[in-house]
N, C-alpha and C positions, 0 to 999 in steps of 0.2 A: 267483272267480265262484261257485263252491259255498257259501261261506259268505255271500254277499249270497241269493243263492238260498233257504240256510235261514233266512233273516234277513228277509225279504222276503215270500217266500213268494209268490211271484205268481203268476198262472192261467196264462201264456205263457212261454216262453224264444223269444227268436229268433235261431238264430245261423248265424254263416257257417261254414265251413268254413276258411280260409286269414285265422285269427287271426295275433298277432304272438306269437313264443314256443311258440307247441301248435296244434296242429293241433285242427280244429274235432270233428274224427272223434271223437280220441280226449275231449276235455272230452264230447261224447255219451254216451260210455260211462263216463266218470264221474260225470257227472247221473243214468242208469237205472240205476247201481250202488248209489246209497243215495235217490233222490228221484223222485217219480212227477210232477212237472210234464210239460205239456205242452209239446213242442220242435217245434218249424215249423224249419228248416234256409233259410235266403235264403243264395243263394252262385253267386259265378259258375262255379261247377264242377257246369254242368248235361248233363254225358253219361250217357247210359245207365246205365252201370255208376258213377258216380258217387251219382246218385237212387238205385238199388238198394242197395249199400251203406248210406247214409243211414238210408233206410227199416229194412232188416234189422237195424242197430245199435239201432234205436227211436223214431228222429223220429217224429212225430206226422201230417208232412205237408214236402212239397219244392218249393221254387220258386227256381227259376234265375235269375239275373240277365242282363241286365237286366228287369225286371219291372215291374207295373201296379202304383201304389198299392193302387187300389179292388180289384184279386187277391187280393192281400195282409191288406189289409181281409177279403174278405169269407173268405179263409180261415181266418186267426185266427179271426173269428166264427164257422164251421161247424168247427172243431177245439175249441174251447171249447163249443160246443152238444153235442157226442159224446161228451167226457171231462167227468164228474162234476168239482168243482171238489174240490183233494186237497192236505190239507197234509203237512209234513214225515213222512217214512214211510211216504205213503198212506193216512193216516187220512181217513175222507168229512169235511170241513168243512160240507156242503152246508144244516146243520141251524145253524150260528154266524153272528154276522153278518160278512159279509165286504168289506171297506171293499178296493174296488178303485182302483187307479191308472192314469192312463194315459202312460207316459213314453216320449217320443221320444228316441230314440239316434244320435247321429251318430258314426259313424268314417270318419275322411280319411285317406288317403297317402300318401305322395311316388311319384310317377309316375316311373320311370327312376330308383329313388333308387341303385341299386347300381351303375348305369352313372356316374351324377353323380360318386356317393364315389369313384369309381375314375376320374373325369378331374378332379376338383378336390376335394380330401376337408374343405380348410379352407374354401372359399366354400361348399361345401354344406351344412356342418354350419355355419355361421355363419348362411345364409341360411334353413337351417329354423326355427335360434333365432329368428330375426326374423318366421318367417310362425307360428310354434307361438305367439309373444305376439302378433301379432295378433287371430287366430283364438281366442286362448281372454278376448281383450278382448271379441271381437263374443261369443262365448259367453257371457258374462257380462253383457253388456248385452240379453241377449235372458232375461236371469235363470235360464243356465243352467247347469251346473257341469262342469269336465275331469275327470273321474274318474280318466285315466290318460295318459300321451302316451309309450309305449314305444318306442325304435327313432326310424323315420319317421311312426309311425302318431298319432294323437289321438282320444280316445273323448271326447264329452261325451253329456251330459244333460240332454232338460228335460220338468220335471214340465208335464200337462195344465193349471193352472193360471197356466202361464204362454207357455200357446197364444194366440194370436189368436181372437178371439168365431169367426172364420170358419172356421175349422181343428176349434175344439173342437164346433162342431155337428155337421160329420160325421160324430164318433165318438159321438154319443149313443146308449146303449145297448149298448156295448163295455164 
């Protein structure tokens, strides 16, 4: 993730917390260790001392799930309006031209999937094989890409371009 990050360079990071392999906390703390993007944190680990943590690590901004699109929306917009736009090291970009993106991200998981492995380990893992090629058909007919499908989970990707007219006018101006 850090090396798409330095590669990329985006204005936003959005991430959960209860990744697959690392914990969300700690990738936080490896992003504000060498990169000043801004981090909004979406995660269903909305308690008290959860959000506090978050924050005090460096997030930008904390939203619990389940959550409002248009929330979402508008605080990515009002966290991008506060932080100068900033590339790798924190140098101000704000002065270059800055060709933005806007990419939706899907990640899915097996519901129950450790209860499943442990009453049938071979139909499970066979029947993910069959819903992981599904899902990354419809992915790809929606012209969008799997980035990674680790474990239970599947990440994909799709560029703003290949939103719907109806989708991509919402975000005019993002």
């Amino acid at each position: 993730m850090l090396s798409t990050i330095r590669n990329e360079s985006p204005d936003i990071v959005i991430l959960d917390i209860m990744l697959p392999g690392k914990d969300g906390l700690e990738v936080l703390r490896e992003i504000r260790s060498e990169l000043s993007v801004a981090v909004i944190m979406l995660t269903a680990k909305g308690d008290d001392a959860d959000r506090i943590v978050g924050l005090e690590l460096g997030a930008d901004d904390y939203l619990p799930k389940p959550f409002n699109p248009r929330e979402l929306l508008a605080r990515i917009k009002a966290v991008t309006r506060r932080i100068p736009s900033q590339g790798v090291g924190g140098a101000d970009v704000t002065s270059q031209t800055i060709r933005r993106q806007l990419k939706a991200i899907l990640s899915a998981d097996v519901k129950d999937y450790s209860r499943l492995m442990s009453e049938n380990e071979m139909w499970t893992i066979q029947t993910l094989k069959n819903y992981r090629s599904l899902i990354a058909s419809h992915v790809r007919s929606h012209q969008g890409r799997v980035v990674d499908s680790p474990g239970d989970n599947l990440l994909a990707e799709f560029g703003a371009s290949f939103m719907p007219l109806s989708a991509r006018s919402r975000f005019k101006g993002t």
